[in-house]
C-alpha positions as CSV (number, residue, x, y, z in Angstrom):
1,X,-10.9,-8.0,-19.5
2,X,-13.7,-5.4,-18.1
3,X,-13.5,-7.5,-15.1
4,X,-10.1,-5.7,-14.0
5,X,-10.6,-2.5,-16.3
6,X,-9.5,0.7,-13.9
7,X,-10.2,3.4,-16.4
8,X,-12.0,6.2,-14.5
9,X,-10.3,5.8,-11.8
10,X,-8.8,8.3,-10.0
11,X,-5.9,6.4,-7.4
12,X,-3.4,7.2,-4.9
13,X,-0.7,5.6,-3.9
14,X,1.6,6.8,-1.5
15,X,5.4,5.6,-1.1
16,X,5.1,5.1,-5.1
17,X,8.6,5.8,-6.0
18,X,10.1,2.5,-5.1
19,X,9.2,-1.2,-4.3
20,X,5.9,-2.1,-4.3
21,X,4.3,1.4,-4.4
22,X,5.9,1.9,-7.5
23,X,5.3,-1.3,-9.1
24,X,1.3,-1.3,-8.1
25,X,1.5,2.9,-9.7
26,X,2.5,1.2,-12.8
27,X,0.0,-1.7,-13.3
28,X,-2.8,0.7,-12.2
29,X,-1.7,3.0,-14.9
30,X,-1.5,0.0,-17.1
31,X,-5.2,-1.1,-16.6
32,X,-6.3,2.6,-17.5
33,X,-6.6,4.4,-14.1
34,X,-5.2,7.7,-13.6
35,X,-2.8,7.5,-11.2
36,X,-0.7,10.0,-8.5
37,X,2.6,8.8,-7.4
38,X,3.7,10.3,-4.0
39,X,6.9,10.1,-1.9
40,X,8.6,12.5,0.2
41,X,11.4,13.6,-2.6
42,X,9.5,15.5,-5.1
43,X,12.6,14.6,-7.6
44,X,11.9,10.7,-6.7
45,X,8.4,11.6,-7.6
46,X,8.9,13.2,-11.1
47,X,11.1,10.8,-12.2
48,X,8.9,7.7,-11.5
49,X,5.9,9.7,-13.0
50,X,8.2,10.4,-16.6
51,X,8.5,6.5,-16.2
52,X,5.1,5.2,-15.4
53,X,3.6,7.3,-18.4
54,X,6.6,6.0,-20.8
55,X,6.5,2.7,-20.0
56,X,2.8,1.5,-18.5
57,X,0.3,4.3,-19.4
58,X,-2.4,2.3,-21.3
59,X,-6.1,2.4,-22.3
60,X,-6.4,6.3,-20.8
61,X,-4.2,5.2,-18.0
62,X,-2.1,8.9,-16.3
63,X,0.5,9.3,-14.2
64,X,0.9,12.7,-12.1
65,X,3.3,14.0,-8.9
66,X,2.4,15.2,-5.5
67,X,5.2,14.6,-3.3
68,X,3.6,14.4,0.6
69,X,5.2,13.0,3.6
70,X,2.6,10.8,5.3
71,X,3.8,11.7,9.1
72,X,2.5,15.4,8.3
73,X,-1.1,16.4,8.2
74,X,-1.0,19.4,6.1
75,X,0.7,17.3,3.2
76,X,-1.6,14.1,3.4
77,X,-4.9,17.4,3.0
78,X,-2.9,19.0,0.1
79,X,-2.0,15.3,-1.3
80,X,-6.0,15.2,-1.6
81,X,-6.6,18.5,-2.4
82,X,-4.6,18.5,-5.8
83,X,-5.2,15.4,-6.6
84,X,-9.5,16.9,-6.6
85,X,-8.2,20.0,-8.3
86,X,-6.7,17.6,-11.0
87,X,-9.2,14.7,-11.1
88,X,-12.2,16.1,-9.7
89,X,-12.5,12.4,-7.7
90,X,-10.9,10.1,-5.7
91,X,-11.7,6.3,-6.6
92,X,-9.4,4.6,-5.2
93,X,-6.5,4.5,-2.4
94,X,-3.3,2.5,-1.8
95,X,-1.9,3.4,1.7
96,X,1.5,2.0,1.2
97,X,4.2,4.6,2.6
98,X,5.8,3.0,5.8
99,X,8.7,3.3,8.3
100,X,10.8,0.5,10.3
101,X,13.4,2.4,11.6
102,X,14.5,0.0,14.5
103,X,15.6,-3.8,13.9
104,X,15.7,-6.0,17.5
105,X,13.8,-6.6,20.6
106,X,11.2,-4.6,22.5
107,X,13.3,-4.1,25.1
108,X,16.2,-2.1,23.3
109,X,13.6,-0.1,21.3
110,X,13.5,3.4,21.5
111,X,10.6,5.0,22.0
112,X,11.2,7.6,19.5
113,X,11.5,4.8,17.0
114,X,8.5,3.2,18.4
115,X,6.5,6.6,18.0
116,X,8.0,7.1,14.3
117,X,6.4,3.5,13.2
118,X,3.0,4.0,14.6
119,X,3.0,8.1,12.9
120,X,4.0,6.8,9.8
121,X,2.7,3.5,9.7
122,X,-0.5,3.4,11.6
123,X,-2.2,7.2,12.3
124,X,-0.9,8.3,8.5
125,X,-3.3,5.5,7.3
126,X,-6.3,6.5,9.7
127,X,-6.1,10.5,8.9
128,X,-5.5,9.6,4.8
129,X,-8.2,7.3,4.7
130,X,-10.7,9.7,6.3
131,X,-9.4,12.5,4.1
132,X,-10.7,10.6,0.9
133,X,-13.8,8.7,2.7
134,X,-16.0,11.6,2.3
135,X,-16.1,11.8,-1.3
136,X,-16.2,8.0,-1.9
137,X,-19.4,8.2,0.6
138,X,-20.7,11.0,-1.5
139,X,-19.9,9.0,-5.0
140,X,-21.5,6.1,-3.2
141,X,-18.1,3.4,-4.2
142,X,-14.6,3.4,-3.7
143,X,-12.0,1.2,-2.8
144,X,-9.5,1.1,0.1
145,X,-6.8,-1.3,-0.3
146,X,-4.3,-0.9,2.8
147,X,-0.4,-2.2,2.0
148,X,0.1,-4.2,5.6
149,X,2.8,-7.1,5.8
150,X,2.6,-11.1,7.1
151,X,4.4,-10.1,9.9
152,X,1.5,-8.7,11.5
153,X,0.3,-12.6,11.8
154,X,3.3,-13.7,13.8
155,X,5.3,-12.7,16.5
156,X,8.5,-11.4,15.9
157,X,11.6,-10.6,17.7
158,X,13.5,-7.9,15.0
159,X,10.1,-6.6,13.9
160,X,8.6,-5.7,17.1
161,X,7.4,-2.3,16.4
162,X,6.6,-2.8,12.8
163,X,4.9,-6.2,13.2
164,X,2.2,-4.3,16.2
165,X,2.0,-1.7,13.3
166,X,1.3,-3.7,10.7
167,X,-1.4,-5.9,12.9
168,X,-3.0,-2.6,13.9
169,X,-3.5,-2.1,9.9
170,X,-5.3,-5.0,9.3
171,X,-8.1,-4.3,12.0
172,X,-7.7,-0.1,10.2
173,X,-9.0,-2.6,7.1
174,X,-11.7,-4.4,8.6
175,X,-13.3,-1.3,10.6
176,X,-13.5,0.6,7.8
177,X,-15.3,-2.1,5.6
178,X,-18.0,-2.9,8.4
179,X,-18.6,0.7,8.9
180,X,-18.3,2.4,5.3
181,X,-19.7,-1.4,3.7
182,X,-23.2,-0.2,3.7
183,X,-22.1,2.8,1.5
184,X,-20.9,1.3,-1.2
185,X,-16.6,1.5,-0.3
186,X,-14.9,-1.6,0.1
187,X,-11.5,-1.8,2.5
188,X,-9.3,-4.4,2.5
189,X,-5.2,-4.6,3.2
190,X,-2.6,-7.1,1.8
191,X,-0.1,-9.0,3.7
192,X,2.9,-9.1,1.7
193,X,5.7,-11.6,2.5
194,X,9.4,-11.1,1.8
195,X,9.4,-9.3,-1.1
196,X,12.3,-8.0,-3.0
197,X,12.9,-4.6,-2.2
198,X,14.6,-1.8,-0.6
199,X,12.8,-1.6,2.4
200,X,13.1,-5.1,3.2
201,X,16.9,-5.1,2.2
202,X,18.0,-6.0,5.7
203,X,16.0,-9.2,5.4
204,X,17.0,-10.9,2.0
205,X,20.6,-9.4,1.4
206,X,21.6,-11.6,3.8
207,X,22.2,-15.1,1.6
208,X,21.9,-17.1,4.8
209,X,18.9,-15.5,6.0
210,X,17.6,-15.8,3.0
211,X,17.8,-20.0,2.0
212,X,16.6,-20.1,5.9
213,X,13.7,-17.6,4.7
214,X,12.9,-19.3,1.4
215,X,13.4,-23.3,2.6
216,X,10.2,-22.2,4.8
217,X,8.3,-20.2,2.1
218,X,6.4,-23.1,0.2
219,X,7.0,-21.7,-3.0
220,X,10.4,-21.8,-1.8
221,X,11.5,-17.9,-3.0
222,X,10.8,-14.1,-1.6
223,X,8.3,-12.2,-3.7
224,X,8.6,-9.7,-6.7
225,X,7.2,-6.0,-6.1
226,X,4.7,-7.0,-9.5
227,X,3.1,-10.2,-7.9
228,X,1.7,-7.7,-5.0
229,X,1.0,-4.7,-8.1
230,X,-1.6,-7.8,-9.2
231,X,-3.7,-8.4,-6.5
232,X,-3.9,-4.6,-5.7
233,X,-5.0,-4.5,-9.6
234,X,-7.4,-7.2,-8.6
235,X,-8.8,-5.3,-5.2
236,X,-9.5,-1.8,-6.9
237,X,-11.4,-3.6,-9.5
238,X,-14.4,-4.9,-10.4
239,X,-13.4,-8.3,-10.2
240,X,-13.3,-7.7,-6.4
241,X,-16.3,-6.0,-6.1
242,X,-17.6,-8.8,-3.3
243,X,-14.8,-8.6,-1.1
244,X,-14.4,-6.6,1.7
245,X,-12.9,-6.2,5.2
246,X,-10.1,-9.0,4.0
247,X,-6.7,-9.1,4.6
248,X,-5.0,-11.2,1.8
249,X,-2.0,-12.7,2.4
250,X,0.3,-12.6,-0.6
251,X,3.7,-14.3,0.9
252,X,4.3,-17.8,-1.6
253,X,2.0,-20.1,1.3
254,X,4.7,-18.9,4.0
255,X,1.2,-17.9,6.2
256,X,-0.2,-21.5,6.5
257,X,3.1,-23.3,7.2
């Protein structure tokens, strides 16, 4: 069980209210690391903390709240900040806060919406991960674990914006490992598939869509927000300490069909 044992960590995980933030809050809290959920809505925030420590906190395992909204600088510096003043340390971080606000072609995008996915989705993750690097650099270990998507493997014609997004994560993931590597931090990102959330509500709400999503998915279903909590257990721990600069793809096989 040591192998994936996160007590004295320190972890943040932004967009932790909902979906797959939330659900990778919880089982990081469950393993024993303290933990900071963060979303924009500091009410969101509160009342997912009241719940991770009710329901998941285990072996030392905290939950605290620092609402932040990733698109602006000064709350990504005070997200770190507080979460030092508390902690003292930053182990670990889960960049999983994104935006999609534009379903269709390239053509028809606007570029406002085009600028909103690569703010939120692409320079948020740069700037937050710098933020923290520092101190892991100092500590000499850390762990990076970026939340990207399978669409960044494929080309798409509703996910334009958010597929280039989610492709420019993955290389944020293997930069980082190559250069921070020889210090002792590991980066890597997962590649979630259809997954049952919110955020992807456009995509599996549909029941047609969806047999035509899951009749190509090997396993033959869409994902639960858990199954991607367990490999982000898995990454921040020791039972990952080899692996770096990898982007796993955690879709049911729908990445090799």
């Amino acid at each position: 069980m040591e192998l994936f044992d996160l007590s004295g960590r320190v972890a943040i995980i932004t967009g932790s209210t909902k979906g797959i933030g939330k659900a990778i809050a919880a089982r990081m809290c469950q393993h024993g690391a303290k933990v900071v959920i963060s979303s924009r809505k500091a009410d969101a925030c509160e009342a997912v903390t009241e719940e991770v420590n009710r329901d998941y906190a285990a072996n030392g395992g905290e939950a605290i709240s620092i609402p932040a909204h990733v698109g602006v600088d000064d709350d990504l510096r005070n997200l770190v900040d507080k979460t030092l003043d508390k902690w003292g340390k930053i182990t670990t971080l889960v960049p999983n806060a994104a935006a999609n606000p534009y379903y269709g072609p390239s053509a028809e995008m606007p570029e406002s919406a085009f600028d909103k996915i690569w703010e939120v989705n692409v320079k948020s993750v740069f700037k937050l991960c710098h933020m923290v690097l520092p101190g892991m650099v100092e500590a000499g270990s850390g762990s990076i674990t970026i939340i990207a998507s399978n669409s960044g493997l494929k080309g798409s014609v509703e996910l334009c914006g958010y597929a280039i997004s989610k492709v420019a994560e993955h290389q944020i993931a293997r930069n980082l490992a190559v250069e921070f590597g020889p210090l002792g931090i590991r980066v890597n990102a997962i590649a979630p598939g259809l997954i049952k959330t919110d955020f992807a509500k456009t995509l599996w709400t549909n029941p047609k869509r969806l047999e035509r999503v899951e009749n190509l998915i090997p396993l033959r279903r869409i994902g639960d927000p858990h199954e991607i909590a367990g490999t982000a257990v898995f990454l921040a721990s020791d039972a990952a300490a080899f692996l770096t600069g990898q982007v796993l793809n955690v879709d049911g096989g729908n990445a090799v069909v």
